[in-house]
N, C-alpha and C positions, 0 to 999 in steps of 0.2 A: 504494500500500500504506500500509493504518494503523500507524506503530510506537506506541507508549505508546498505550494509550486507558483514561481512567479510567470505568470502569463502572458504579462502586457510588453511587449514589444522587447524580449529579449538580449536581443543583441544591442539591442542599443541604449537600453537600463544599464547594462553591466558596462557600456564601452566594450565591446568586447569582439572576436569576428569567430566566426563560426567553420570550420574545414572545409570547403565549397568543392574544392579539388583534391580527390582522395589523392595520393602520392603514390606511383609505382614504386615495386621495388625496383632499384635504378641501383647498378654499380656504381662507385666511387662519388657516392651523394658527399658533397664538401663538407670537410671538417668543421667547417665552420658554420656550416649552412643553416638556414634560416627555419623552424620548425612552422608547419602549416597550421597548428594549436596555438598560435600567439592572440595574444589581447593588443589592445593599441590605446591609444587614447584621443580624442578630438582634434589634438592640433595637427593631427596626421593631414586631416582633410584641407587643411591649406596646402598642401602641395600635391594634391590628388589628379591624376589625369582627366577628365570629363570622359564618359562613357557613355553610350545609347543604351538608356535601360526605360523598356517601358511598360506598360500593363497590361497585361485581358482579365479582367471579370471573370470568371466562371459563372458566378452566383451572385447574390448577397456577403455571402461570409467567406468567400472561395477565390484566391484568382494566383494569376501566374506572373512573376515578371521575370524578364527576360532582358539576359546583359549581353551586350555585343561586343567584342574587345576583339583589335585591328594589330596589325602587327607594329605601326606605326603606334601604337599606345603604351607597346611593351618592350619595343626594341631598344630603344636608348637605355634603359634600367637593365636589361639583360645586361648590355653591354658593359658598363659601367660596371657591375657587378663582378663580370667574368675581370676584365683589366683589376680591380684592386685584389681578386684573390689571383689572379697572375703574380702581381706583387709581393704577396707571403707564400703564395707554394713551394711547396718541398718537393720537389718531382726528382726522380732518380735521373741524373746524367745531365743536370742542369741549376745550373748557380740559381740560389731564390732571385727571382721576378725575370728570369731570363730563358723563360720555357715559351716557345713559339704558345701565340695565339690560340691559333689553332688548336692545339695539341690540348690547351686547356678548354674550347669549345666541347672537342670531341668527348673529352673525360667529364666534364660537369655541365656541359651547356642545357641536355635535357633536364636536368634538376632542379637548374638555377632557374628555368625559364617556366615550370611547374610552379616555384614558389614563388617568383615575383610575379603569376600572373594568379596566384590564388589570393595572395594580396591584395593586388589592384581591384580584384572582384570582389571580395570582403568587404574590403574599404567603402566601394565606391557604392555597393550592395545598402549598405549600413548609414553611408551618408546621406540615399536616396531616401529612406525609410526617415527620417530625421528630416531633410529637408521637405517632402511631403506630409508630414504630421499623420502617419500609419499607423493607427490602432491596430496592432497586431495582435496576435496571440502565439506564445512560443517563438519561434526562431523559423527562417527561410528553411526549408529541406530542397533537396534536389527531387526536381519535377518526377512523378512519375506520370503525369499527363503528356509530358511533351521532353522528352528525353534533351540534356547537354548535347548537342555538336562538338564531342571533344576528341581532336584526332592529333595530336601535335607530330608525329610523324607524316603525315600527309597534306595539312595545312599550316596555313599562317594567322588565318582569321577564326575567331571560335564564339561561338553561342551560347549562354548558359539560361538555363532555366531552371526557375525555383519557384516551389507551390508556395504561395502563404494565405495564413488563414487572419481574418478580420475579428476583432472584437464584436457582439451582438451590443443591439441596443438593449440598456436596462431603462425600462422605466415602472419603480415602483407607485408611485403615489402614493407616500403613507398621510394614513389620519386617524382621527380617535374613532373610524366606523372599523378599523384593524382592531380586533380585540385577540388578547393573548394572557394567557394565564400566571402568574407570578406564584409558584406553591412555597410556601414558609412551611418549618418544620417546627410543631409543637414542642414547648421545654414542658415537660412532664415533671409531678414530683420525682418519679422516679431517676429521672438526670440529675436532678438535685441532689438529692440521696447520695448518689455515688460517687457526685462531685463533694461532697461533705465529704465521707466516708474517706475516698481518698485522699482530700486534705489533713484529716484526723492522723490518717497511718503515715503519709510523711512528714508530721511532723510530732509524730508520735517520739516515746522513749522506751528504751531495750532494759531490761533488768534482770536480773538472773531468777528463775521461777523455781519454785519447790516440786510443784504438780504440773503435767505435760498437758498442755488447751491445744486445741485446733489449731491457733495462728502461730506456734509456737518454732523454735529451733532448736532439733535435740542432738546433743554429739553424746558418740558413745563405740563402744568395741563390735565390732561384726566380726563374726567365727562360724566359717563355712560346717556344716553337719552332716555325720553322715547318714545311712538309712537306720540306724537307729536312735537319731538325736541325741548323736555325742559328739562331742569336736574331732572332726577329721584329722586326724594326724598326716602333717606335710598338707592341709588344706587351707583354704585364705584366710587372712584374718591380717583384721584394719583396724589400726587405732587412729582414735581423733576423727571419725566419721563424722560429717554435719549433715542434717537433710529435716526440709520440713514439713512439718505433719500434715498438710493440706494436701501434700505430692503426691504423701502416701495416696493409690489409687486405687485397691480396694478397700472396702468401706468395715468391713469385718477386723484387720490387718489396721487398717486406722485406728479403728475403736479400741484393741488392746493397747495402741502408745497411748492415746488421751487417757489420763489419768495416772500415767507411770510416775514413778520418783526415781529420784539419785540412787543405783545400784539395784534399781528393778532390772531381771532378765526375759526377756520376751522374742518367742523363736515365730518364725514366721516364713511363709513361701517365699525366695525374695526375686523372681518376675512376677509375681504377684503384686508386689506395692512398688515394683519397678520396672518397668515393661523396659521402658526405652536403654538400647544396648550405652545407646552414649553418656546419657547421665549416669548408670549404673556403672560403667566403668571407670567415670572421675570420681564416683561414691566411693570404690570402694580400690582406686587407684591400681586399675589393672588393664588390660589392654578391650578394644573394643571388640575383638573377634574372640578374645576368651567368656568377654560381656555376652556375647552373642550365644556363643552353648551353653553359660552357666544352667544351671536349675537345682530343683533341691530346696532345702531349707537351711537360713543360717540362724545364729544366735544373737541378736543386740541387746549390750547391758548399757543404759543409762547412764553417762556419767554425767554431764550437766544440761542443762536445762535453759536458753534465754526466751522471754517472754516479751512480748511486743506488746507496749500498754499504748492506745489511739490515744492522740490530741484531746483533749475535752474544748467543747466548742461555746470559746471564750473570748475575750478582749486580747489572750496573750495569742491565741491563733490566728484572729482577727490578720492582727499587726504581723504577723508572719510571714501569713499567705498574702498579703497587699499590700507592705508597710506598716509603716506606725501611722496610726491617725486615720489612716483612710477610709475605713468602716469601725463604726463604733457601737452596733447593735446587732442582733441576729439576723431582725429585719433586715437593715441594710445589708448584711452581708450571701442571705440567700439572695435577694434582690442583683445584688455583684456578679453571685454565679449565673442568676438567669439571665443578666446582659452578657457574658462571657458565651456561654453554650450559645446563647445566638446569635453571636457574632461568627462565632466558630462555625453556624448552619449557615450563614449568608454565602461563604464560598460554594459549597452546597447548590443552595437555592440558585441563584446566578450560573453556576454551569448546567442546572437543568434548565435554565431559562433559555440561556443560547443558547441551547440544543434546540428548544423549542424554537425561538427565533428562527435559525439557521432554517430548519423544515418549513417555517412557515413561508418568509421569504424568498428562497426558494423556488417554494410550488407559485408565489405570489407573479415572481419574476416570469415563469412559465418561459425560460430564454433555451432558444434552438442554437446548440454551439455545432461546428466542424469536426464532426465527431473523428471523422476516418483519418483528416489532418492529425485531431489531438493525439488518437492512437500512434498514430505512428510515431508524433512527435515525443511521446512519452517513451516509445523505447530506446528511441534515439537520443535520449538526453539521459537513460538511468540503464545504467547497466546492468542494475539488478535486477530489471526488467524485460519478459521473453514476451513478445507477440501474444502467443499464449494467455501470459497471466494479466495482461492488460485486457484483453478481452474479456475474460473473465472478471475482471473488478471493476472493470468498466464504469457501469451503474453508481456506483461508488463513490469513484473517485470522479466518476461528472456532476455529483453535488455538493464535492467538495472545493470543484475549478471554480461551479457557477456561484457557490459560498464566496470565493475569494475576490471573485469579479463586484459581488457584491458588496463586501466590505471596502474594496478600493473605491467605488463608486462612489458610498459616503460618507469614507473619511472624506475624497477632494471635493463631492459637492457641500458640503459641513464643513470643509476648513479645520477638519480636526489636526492637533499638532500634538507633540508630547514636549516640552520641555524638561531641561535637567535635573530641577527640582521635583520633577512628579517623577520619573523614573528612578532618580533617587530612595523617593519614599517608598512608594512599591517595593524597591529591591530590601528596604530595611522591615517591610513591613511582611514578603517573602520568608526571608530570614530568622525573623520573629518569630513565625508561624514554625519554622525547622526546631526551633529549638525550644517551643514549647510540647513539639510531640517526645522530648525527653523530659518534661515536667519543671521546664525551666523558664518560669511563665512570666520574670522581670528582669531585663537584660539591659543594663547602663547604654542610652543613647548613642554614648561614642564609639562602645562595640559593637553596634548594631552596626551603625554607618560602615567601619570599617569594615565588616564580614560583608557587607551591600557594596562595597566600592572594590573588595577584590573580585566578588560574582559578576560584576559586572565588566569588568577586563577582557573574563573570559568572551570568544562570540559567539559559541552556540546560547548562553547563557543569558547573552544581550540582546541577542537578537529575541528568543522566546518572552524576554519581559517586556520588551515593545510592542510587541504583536498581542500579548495580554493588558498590556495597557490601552493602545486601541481596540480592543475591543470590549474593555471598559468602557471605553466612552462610546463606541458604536452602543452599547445597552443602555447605555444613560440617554443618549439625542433616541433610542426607542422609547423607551419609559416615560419620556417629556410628549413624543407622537404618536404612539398611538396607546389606544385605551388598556389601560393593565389593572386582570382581575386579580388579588391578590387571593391565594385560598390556605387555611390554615389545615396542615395532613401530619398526622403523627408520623414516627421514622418508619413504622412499618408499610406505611402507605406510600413514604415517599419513596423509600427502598423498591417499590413494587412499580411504580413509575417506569423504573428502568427496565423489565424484564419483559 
């Protein structure tokens, strides 16, 4: 699947020239020589030769143009070209730059004259597209309607033709008679709860317990047993084992540690209350393929006990989990979590939004693109792409072209911009979000910025917060035009949205 794919007049977005003239394999291609893969930049076209390039229509969306290039267009620059590397050859049996003409024609002349004339067509390809204001879409490909005239062994004069495809009209006309759904996710006491709960336990206190609770951590001796629950002679046995009693996974095997003490003995199946080879081999410090056939029963004796006492939900917690001062009652402070939890559903809500958007829009646009063009031009710009599998996703990836055509549309008729300070913030406020999924929910501004101002260096990383930033504001200039239902759906309903 294609994500980003830039559309609109490729070659000449990027400055960039496209391979127009594949390259034979040609002996003694110059060391030096010019690769047919170059990019250029605009001032190239001040010294550009003029070329007859002109147009046919197929369609609306479809047409052909066609460059003419004279030998009188290319000859001087061959020339030129061949004399300076005359100047640096190394040719066997002849002092540098003192190797007949000739002899340097013969050895490089077809190569030299492939690449300066793939240039000129490039160039002048790119400059035409530019000086006609061409909505394109993707990049010229080589005609399959009307084949290149390219014969350089027979002629002097050559032809070229290239399909290109046209941007479609969009016109949406949005208004508040566009109605569209906005779904908010319910804060239930239940979210509440758990957000307590979890504030309680980290900022709870450990102490060392008498009797073994549920939330508990017991270390103690394991001693492998044999079939008649006695200690295996030459079998495992772990001192200083830690594991807690919640882990324990069956429920029987649990219920004998709740309640044990200091130098209780308690034998038990141990894939039973330990299934997984890999925790059971750090348990009990052995390898993970011996973890993997243990079975049997061993023996754990209790030797200490720490006990995890929760937070009491107070003024000192308060100030913990928010600062000091910042909530001073219980009210206010479940009030805090229910503006947090729904802050935290707005990114939520907003991507299910512009999904909806996206579809709506869309079907709204009703736009007929150059499919057979796009096709092709998608495998010829992705490698990772077969004929095949573009046909296949096709469907797909045409609402996600005509998505982008879309977004382009009104960011420039909206004048939408992003300036350095809102990307900025995003990226701190990104960031923010990374390291509250470790329960790190107040991070000093200046950290923030700076973990925000090295992501942003990176350019897959820059480029994806600008594209989310505009399309923040593509939902905001929606939300302003047209009519938005808000509807309030618990998580499981909105979970059910998606499937």
């Amino acid at each position: 699947m294609v994500a980003e794919l830039d559309l609109g007049s490729s070659a000449v977005r990027r400055g960039g020239s496209s391979p127009f003239i594949r390259t034979a394999k040609i002996k003694n291609k110059p060391p030096f020589g010019s690769s047919v893969w170059r990019f250029f930049k605009f001032k190239l076209f001040k010294s550009l030769v003029k070329m007859n390039i002109t147009r046919e229509n197929i369609d609306a969306l479809n047409a052909i143009l066609t460059v003419k290039i004279e030998k009188q267009d290319y000859e001087e620059k061959v020339e030129q070209v061949l004399r300076d590397y005359r100047k640096k050859a190394n040719i066997k049996g002849f002092r540098p730059g003192m190797a007949p003409i000739g002899m340097v024609k013969k050895m490089y002349g077809k190569s030299v004259l492939l690449d300066e004339i793939n240039k000129m067509v490039s160039e002048n390809l790119t400059k035409h597209l530019v000086d006609e204001k061409l909505d394109i879409l993707g990049e010229p490909l080589p005609s399959m309607r009307q084949p290149s005239d390219v014969d350089i062994d027979a002629k002097e004069d050559f032809t070229f033709n290239f399909d290109i495809a046209f941007s479609p009209v969009i016109d949406l006309k949005l208004s508040k008679r566009d109605k569209i759904t906005y779904y908010e996710i319910d804060v239930d006491d239940k979210m509440v709860n758990e957000t307590i709960e979890s504030h309680t336990s980290r900022y709870g206190k450990t102490d060392e317990g008498e009797i073994v609770n549920e939330k508990d951590l017991v270390k103690g001796k394991f001693e492998q047993l044999d079939q008649d629950d006695v200690v295996l002679e030459g079998g495992i046995v772990t001192e200083d084992s830690l594991f807690a009693v919640d882990r324990v996974e069956e429920s029987n095997i649990r219920a004998l540690v709740i309640g044990a003490k200091k130098g209780d003995i308690i034998d038990f199946e141990i894939k039973k209350a330990f299934s997984n080879p890999t925790d059971l081999a750090a348990m009990l410090r052995i390898s993970k393929e011996v973890a993997e056939q243990l079975g049997g029963k061993f023996r754990f004796t209790v030797e200490s006990i720490t006990s995890h006492k929760p937070a009491e939900v107070n003024q000192e917690l308060f100030d913990a989990v928010y600062g000091p001062g910042t909530v001073s009652s219980e009210k206010e402070y479940k009030e805090k979590i229910v503006a947090e939890i729904k802050e935290s559903f707005a990114s939520s809500s907003d991507y299910k939004f512009l999904l909806d958007v996206k579809e709506k829009l869309v079907e709204k646009a009703n736009v007929t693109l150059p499919d057979e063009f796009l096709k092709r031009w998608l495998v010829a710009v992705n490698e990772e792409l077969s004929t095949e599998s573009v046909e296949k996703d096709y469907p797909l990836m045409k609402n996600d072209l005509v998505w982008q055509l879309i977004k382009n549309k009104l960011i420039d008729e909206q004048a939408l911009k992003i300036d350095d300070v809102e990307l900025l913030d995003f990226a701190k406020k990104s960031v923010l979000m990374q390291f509250q999924q470790y329960g790190l929910m107040h991070i000093p501004d200046e950290h923030l910025e700076s973990y925000a101002r090295k992501s942003l260096e990176k350019k897959d990383d820059h480029t994806k917060m600008v594209n989310r930033v505009y399309e923040q504001k593509i939902l905001s200039y929606i939300k302003e035009t047209m009519k938005v239902e808000p509807k309030e759906v618990s998580m499981n309903e909105f979970e059910g949205l998606f499937k």
